[in-house]
PLY file of the C-alpha trace (Angstrom):
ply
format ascii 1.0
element vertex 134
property float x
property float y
property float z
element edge 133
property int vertex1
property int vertex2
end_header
77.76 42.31 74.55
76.02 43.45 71.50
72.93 41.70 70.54
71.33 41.02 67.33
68.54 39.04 65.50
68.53 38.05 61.97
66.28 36.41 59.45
65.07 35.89 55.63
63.65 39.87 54.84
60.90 40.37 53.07
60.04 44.58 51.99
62.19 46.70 53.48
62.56 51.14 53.83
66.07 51.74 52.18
67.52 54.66 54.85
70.88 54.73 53.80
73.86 52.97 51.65
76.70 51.87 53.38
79.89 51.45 50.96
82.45 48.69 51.45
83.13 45.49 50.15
85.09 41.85 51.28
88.01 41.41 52.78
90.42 38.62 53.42
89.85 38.62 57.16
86.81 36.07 57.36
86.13 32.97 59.98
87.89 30.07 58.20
85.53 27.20 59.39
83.15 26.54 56.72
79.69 28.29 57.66
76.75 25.77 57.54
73.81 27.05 58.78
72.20 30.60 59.75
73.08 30.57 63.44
76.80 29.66 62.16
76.49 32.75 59.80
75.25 34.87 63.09
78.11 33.95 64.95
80.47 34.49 63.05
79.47 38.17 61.79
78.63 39.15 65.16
82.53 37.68 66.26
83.28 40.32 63.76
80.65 43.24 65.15
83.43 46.13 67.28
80.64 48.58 68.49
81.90 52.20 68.20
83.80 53.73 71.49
81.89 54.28 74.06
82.43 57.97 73.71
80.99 57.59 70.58
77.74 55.68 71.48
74.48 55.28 72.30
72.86 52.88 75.42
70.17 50.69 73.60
71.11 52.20 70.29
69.62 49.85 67.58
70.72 49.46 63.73
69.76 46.93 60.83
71.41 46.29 58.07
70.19 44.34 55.10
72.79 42.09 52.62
72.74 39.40 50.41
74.79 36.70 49.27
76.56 34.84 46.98
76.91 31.22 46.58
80.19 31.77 47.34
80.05 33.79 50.50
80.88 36.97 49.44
78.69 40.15 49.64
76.35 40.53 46.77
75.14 43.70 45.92
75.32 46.89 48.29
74.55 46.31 52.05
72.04 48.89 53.43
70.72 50.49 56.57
67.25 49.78 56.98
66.54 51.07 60.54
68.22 53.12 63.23
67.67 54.30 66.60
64.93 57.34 66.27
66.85 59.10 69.25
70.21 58.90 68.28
72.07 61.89 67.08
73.40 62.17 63.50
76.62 61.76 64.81
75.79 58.60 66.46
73.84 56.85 63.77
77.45 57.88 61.61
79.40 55.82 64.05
77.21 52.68 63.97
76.87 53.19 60.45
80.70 52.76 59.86
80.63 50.16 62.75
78.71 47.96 60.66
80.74 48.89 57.09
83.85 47.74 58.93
82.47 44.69 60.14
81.78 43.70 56.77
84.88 44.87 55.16
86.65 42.50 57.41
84.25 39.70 57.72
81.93 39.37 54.74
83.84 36.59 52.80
82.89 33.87 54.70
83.55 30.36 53.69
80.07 29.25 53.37
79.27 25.13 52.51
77.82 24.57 48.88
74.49 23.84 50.95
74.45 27.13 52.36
75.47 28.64 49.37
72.76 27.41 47.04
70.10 27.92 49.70
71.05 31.52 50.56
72.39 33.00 47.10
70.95 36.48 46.69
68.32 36.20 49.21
68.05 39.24 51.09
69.24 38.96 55.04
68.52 41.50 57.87
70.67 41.66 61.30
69.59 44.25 63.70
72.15 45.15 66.46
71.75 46.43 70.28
74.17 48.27 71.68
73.39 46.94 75.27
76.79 47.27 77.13
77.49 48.56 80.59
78.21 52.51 80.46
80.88 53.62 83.55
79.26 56.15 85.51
80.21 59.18 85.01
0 1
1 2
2 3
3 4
4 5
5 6
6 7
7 8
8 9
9 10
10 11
11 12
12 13
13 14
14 15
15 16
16 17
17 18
18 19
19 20
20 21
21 22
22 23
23 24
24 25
25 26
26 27
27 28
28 29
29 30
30 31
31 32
32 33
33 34
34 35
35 36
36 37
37 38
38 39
39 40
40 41
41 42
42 43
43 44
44 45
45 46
46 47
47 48
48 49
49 50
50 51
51 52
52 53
53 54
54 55
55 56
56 57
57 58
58 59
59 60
60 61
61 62
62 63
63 64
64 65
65 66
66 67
67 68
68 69
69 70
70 71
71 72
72 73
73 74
74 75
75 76
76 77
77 78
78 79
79 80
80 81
81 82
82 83
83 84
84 85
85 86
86 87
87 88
88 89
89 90
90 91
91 92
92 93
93 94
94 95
95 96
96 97
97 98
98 99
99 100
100 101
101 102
102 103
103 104
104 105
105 106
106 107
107 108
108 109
109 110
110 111
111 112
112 113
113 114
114 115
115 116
116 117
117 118
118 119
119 120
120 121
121 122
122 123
123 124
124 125
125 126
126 127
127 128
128 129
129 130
130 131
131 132
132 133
């Protein structure tokens, strides 16, 4: 299970751009508060293969907002593992661009909405699942 933290962020190093926008395949229950937004981004989170990963691999990604739910402006990697390989951080990059391809049109409440509309958001994921021995 991948884990993740996210919050209101304030300053932030811009490492990379990640390119993508909405799509139709959002959670349908309206989205109320910010562990409801959690949840239902990280039901959308597929880490990459795990031929393709990293144990403990970390990555953040910072996105705003609209009222309405969708994204608002580009989303952008703010942090990455310092170990990984290039072609690691590349799979966790697109990781994350999928996830909010699918997911980031989420049916947010007007409360939600007007209190989160272009405020900037971090999540920061862990890859913490089991590896099979080799």
């Amino acid at each position: 299970m991948a884990k993740f933290r996210f919050q209101i962020a304030g300053e932030v190093l811009v490492i990379a751009a990640l390119a993508g926008s909405a799509a139709a395949q959002s959670p349908r229950a309206p989205i109320n508060t910010l562990n409801e937004l959690e949840a239902a981004l990280l039901a959308c989170w597929e880490p990459p293969p795990i031929e393709q990963s990293r144990p403990g691999m970390q990555i953040t990604v910072l996105m705003s907002f609209k009222r309405n739910g969708e994204l608002f402006g580009q989303p952008r990697i703010t942090f990455q593992s310092r170990d990984a390989s290039d072609a690691e951080r590349a799979s966790y990059r697109t990781a994350v661009a999928e996830m909010l391809k699918r997911c980031a049109s989420l049916p947010f409440t007007q409360a939600l909405g007007n209190a989160l509309a272009g405020a900037p958001l971090t999540m920061r994921f862990v890859d913490d699942r089991e590896r099979p021995p080799d």
